[in-house]
C-alpha positions as CSV (number, residue, x, y, z in Angstrom):
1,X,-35.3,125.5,-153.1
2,X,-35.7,125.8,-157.0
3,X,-38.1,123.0,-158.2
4,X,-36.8,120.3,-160.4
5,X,-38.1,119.7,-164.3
6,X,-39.7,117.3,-165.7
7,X,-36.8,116.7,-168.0
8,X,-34.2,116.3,-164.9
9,X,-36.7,113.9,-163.5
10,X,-36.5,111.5,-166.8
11,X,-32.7,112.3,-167.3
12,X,-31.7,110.8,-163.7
13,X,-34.3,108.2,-164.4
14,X,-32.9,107.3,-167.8
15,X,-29.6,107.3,-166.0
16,X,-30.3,104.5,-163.5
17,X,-32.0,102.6,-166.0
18,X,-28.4,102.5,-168.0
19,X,-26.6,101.4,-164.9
20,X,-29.4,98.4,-164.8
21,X,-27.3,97.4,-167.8
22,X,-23.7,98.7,-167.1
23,X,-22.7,99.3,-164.0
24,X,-20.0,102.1,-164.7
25,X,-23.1,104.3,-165.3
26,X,-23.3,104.0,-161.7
27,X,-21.3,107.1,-161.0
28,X,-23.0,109.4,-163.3
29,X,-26.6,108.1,-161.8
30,X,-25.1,109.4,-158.6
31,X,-24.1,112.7,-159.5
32,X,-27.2,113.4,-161.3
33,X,-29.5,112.2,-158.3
34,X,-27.4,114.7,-155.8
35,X,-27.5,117.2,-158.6
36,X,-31.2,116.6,-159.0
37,X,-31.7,117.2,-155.0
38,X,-29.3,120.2,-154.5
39,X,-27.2,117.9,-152.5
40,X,-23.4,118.4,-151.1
41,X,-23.0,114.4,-151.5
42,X,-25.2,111.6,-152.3
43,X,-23.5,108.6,-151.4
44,X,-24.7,104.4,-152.1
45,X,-23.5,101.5,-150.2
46,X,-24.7,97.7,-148.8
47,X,-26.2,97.6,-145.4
48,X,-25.1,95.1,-142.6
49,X,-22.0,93.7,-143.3
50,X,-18.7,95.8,-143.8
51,X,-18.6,96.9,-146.8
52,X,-16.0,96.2,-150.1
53,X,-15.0,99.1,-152.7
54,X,-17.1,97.1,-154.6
55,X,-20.2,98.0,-152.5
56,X,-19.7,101.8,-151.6
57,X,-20.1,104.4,-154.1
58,X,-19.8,108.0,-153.2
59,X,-19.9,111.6,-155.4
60,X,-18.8,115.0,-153.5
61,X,-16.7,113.4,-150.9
62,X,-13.8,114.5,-149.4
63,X,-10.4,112.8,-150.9
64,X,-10.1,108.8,-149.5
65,X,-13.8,108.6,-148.9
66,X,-13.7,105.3,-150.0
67,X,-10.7,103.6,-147.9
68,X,-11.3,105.4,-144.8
69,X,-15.1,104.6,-144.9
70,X,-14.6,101.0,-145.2
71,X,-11.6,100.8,-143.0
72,X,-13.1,102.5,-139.9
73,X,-16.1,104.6,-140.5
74,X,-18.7,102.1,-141.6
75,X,-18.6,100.7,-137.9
76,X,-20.0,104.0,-136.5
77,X,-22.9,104.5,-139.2
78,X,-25.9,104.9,-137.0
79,X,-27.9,106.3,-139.9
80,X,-27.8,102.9,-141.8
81,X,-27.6,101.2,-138.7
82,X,-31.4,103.0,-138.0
83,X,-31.9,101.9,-141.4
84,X,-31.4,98.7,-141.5
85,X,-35.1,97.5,-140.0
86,X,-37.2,99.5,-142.3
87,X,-39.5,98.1,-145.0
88,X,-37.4,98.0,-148.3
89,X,-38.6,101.2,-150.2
90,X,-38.9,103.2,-146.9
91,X,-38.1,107.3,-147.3
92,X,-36.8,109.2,-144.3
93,X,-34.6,111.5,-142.6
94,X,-31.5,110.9,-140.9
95,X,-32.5,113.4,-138.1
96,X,-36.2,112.2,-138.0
97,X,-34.7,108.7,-137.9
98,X,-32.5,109.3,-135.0
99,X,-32.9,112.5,-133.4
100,X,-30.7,115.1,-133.8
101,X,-29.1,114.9,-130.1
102,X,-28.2,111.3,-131.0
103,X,-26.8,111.6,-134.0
104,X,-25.2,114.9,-133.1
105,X,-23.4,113.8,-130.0
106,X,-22.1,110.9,-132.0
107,X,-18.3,110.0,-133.2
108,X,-20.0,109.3,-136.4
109,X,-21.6,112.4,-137.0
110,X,-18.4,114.9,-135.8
111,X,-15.8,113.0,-137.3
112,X,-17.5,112.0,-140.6
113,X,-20.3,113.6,-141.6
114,X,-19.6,117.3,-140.3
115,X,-16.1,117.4,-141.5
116,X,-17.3,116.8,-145.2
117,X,-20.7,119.5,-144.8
118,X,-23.2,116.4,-144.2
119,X,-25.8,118.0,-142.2
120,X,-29.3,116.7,-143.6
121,X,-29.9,113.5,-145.8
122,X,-32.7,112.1,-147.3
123,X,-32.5,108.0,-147.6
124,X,-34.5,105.0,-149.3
125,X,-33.9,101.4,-147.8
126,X,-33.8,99.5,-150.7
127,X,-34.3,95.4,-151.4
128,X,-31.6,93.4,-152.1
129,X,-29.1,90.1,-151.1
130,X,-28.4,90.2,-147.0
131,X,-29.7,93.5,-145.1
132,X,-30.2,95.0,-148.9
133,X,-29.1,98.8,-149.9
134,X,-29.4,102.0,-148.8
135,X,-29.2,105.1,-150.8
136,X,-28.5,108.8,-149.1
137,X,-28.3,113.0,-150.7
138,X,-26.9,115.0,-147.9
139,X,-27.1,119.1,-147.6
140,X,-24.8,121.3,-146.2
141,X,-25.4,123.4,-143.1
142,X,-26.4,126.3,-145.2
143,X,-29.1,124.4,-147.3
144,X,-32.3,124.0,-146.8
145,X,-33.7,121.0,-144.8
146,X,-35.4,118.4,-147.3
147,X,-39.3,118.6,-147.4
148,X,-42.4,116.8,-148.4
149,X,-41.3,117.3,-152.2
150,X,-37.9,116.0,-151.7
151,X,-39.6,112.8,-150.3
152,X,-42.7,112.7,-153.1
153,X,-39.4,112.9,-155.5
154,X,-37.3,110.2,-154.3
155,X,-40.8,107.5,-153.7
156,X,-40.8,108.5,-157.9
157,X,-37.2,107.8,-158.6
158,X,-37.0,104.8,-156.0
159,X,-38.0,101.9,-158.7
160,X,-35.5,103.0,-161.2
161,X,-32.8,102.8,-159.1
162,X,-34.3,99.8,-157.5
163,X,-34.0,98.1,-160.9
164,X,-30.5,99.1,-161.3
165,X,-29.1,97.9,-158.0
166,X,-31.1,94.5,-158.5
167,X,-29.5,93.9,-161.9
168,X,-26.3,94.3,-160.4
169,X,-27.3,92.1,-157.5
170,X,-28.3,89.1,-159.6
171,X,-25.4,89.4,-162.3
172,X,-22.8,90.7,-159.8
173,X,-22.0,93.6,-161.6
174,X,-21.8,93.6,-165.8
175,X,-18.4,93.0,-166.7
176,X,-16.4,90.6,-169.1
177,X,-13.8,88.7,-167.3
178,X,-10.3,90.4,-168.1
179,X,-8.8,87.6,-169.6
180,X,-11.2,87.7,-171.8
181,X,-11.5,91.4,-172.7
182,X,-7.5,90.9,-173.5
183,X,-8.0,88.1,-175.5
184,X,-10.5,89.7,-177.5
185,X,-8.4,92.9,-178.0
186,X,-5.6,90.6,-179.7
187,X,-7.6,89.7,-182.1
188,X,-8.2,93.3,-183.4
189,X,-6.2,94.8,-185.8
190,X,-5.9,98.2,-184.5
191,X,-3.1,99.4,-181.7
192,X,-4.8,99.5,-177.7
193,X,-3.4,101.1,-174.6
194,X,-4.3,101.5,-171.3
195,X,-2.5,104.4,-169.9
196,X,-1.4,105.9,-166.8
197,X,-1.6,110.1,-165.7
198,X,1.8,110.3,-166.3
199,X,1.8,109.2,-169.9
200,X,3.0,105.6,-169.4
201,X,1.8,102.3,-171.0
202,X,0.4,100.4,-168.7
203,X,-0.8,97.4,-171.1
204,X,-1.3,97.2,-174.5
205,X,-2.7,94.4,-177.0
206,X,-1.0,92.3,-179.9
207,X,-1.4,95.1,-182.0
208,X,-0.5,97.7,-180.1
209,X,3.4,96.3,-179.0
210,X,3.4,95.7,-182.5
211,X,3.2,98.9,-184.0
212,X,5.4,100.6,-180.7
213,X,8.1,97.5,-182.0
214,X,7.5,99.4,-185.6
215,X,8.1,102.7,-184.5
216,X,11.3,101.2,-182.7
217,X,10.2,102.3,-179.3
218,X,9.5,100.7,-176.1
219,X,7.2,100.7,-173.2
220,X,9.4,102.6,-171.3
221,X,9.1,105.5,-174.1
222,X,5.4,106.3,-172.7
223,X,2.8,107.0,-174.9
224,X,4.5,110.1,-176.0
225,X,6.3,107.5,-178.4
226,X,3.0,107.8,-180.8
227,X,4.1,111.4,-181.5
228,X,6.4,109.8,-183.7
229,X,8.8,112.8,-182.3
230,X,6.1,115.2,-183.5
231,X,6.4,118.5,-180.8
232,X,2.9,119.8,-181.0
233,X,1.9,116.3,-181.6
234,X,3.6,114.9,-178.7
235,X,2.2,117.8,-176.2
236,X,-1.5,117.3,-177.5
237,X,-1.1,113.8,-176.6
238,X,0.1,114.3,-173.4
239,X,-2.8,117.0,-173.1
240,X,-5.6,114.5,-173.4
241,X,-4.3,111.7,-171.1
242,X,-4.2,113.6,-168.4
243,X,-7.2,115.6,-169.0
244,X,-8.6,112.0,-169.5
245,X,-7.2,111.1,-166.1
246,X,-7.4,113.8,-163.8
247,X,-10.7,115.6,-162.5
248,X,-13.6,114.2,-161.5
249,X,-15.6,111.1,-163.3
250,X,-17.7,113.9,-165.1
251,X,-14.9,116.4,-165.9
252,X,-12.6,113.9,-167.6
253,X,-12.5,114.1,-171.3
254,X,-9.9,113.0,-173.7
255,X,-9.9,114.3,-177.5
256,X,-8.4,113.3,-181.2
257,X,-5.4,114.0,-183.4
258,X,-3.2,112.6,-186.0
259,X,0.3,112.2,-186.9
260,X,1.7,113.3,-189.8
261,X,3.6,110.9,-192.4
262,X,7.4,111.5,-192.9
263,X,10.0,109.5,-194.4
264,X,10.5,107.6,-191.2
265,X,6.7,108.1,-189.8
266,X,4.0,105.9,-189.5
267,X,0.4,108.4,-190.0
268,X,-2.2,108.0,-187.3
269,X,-5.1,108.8,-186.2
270,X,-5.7,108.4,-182.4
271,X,-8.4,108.6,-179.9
272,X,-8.0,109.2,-175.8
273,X,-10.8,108.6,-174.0
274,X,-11.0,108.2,-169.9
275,X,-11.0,104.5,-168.9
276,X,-13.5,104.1,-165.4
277,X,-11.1,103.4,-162.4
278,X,-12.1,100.1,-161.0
279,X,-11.9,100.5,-156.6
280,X,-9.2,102.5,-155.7
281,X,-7.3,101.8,-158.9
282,X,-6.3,105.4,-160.1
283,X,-7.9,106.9,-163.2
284,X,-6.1,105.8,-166.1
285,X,-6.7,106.8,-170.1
286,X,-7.7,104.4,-173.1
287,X,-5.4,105.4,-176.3
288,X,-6.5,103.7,-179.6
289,X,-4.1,104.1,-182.3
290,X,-5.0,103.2,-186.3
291,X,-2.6,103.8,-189.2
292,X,-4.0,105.8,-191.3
293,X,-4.6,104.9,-195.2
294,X,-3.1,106.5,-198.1
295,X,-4.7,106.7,-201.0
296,X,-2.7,103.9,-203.0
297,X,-4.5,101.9,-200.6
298,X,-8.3,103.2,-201.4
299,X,-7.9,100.7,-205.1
300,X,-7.8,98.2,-202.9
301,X,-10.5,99.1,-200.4
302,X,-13.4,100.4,-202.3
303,X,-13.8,97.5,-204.7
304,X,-14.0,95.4,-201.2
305,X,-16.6,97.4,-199.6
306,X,-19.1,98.2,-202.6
307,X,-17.8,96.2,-205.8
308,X,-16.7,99.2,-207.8
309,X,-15.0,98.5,-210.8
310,X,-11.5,99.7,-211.2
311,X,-13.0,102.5,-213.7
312,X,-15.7,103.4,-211.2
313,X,-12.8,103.4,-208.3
314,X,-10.9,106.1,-210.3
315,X,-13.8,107.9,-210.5
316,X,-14.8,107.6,-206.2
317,X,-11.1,108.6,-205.5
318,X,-12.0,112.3,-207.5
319,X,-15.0,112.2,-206.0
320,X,-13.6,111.6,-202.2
321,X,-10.8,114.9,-203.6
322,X,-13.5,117.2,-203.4
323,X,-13.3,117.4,-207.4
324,X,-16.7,118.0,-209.4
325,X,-17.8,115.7,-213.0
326,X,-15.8,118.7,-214.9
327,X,-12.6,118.3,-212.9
328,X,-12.8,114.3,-212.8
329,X,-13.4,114.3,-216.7
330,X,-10.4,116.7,-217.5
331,X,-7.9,114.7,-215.2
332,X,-8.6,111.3,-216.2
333,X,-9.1,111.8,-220.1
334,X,-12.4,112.0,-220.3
335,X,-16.2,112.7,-221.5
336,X,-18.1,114.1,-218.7
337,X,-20.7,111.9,-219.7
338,X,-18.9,109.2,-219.0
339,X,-18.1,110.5,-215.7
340,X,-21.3,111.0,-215.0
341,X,-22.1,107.6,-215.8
342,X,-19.6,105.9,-213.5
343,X,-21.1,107.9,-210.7
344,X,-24.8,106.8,-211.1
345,X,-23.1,103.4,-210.6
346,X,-21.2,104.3,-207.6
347,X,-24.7,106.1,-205.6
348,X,-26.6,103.0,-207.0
349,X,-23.2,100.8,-205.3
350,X,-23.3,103.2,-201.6
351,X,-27.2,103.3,-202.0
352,X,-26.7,107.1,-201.9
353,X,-28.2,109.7,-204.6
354,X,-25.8,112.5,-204.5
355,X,-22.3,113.7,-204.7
356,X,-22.0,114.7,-200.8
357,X,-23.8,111.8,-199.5
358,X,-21.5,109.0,-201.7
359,X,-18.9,110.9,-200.3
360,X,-20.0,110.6,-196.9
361,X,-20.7,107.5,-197.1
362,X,-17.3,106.3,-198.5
363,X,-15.3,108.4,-195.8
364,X,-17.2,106.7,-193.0
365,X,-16.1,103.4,-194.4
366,X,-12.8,104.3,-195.5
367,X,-11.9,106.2,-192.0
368,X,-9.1,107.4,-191.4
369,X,-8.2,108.4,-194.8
370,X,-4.8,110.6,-195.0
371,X,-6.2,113.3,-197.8
């Protein structure tokens, strides 16, 4: 098979060291790792007791890998089963483990592992709480079988994910509590939504009922709402939940627009990104909504953020227009000295020291910013 970089090497490494520290890296760490090996499926699960969603983790399986395996399958495991006495940090073979008569003429084997093209794995026994963990990449029937490499490979990788399943193991997994995630997002002044495929609001904080009250919709109205009965707006939106729901963990992606202010509109600029499915909850899509400025509001705003003087403001919003000294001097009255002037003041102000930089830096603070 095609030899592996040095750069894959680091990138799965790096990847296990990120799910040390959050666990919904998890998924990716596994995808790389059977990408890594050339595998079909590389699978992750506790060892000895039966197991919780919480404890099986699988990439490249067939559709309800997850409830049938810990409903029925896990019973019937002989390859952990084999596994279970080894020496934490142990490599090996499910064949060499077993024998391929007694794995082959097993329920296991013809019901589970064939079915989904499972016909060599490579495993590491790994420490941990109870019987500990045991990690496997499975091949297909037309791949090669693993070899010495494969093995030398995995001993190199084995601490990093060691490290990641032990953080887990001590902190049970890094997440806030959800009552206190949603207490936190009512605090924020920006509009949050959780989101189903099918474009409805599943929750939302303070701000976010409030500005769906504003608008003079409802939960019922979906996301789609946001639109502000925008067409092309409305079908983008929709675009990027479900492209933020559907797929696999790697393939969703969500995306950015805005609305467009009207007489009855509110503008906004929104963000849909895929929120991580927690067990067998289905995918779902994170919508952030934030009303965008206008530039009445900017007199306001930059004197708060770099204590420019109302002068030196008139001169930022030109600036922030795209217009040059010239242009700022002839529409305000004035010498293009003085202009000049006012925006020394303003770079010294954004610790900047030109034109596109200041500008830069004032649109980062200021986003979104209706032009």
């Amino acid at each position: 098979m095609k030899r592996v970089t040095l750069d894959a090497v680091l990138d799965v490494a790096g990847l296990w060291q990120e799910a040390a520290c959050d666990e919904s890296r998890l998924g990716a760490a596994l995808h790389e790792l059977r990408q890594l090996f050339g595998g079909t499926t590389a699978c992750l699960g506790r060892l000895g007791h039966p197991p919780e969603a919480q404890d099986v983790f699988g990439v490249g399986h067939t559709e309800g890998y997850l409830r049938s395996y810990a409903e029925h399958y896990w019973r019937g495991n002989l390859v952990w089963q084999a596994a279970r006495p080894l020496a934490p940090g142990s490599i090996y073979c499910d064949q060499k483990l077993l024998g391929p008569a007694g794995l082959h003429d097993s329920a296991f084997w013809n019901e589970w592992m064939r079915p989904q093209d499972m016909y060599a794995s490579i495993g590491c026994r790994i420490d941990g709480p109870g019987d500990g963990w045991a990690i496997h990449v499975e091949r297909g029937r037309t791949r090669p079988a693993f070899d010495a490499e494969d093995y030398r490979l995995m001993r190199k990788l084995m601490p990093f994910i060691r490290a990641g399943l032990g953080q887990r193991d001590r902190f049970g997994g890094l997440r806030l509590p959800r009552e206190g995630i949603v207490d936190g997002l009512d605090l924020l002044d920006i509009a949050i939504y959780e989101v189903g495929a099918d474009g409805q609001v599943l929750r939302a904080n303070r701000a976010g009922e409030m500005l769906l009250a504003r608008i003079g919709a409802a939960r019922h109205h979906g996301i789609s709402a946001l639109g502000l009965g925008n067409g092309a707006v409305v079908a983008r939106l929709r675009q990027y939940v479900q492209q933020a729901c559907l797929g696999t963990e790697l393939e969703r992606r969500g995306g950015f627009l805005a609305t467009v202010a009207g007489r009855s509109a509110v503008p906004l600029s929104l963000q849909v990104s895929p929120l991580s499915a927690e067990g067998r909850q289905a995918p779902r899509a994170l919508v952030v909504a934030k009303e965008v400025m206008t530039r009445q509001e900017l007199g306001a705003q930059l004197p708060a953020l770099f204590g420019l003087t109302p002068a030196e403001v008139r001169v930022a919003s030109g600036m922030l227009a795209g217009l040059t000294a010239a242009e700022i001097a002839a529409m305000q009255g004035l010498r293009i000295t003085t202009v000049r002037t006012h925006q020394a003041r303003i770079f010294q102000k954004t610790e900047t020291r030109h034109q596109a930089a200041c500008v830069a830096r004032m649109q980062a603070a200021l986003l979104p910013v209706l032009s």
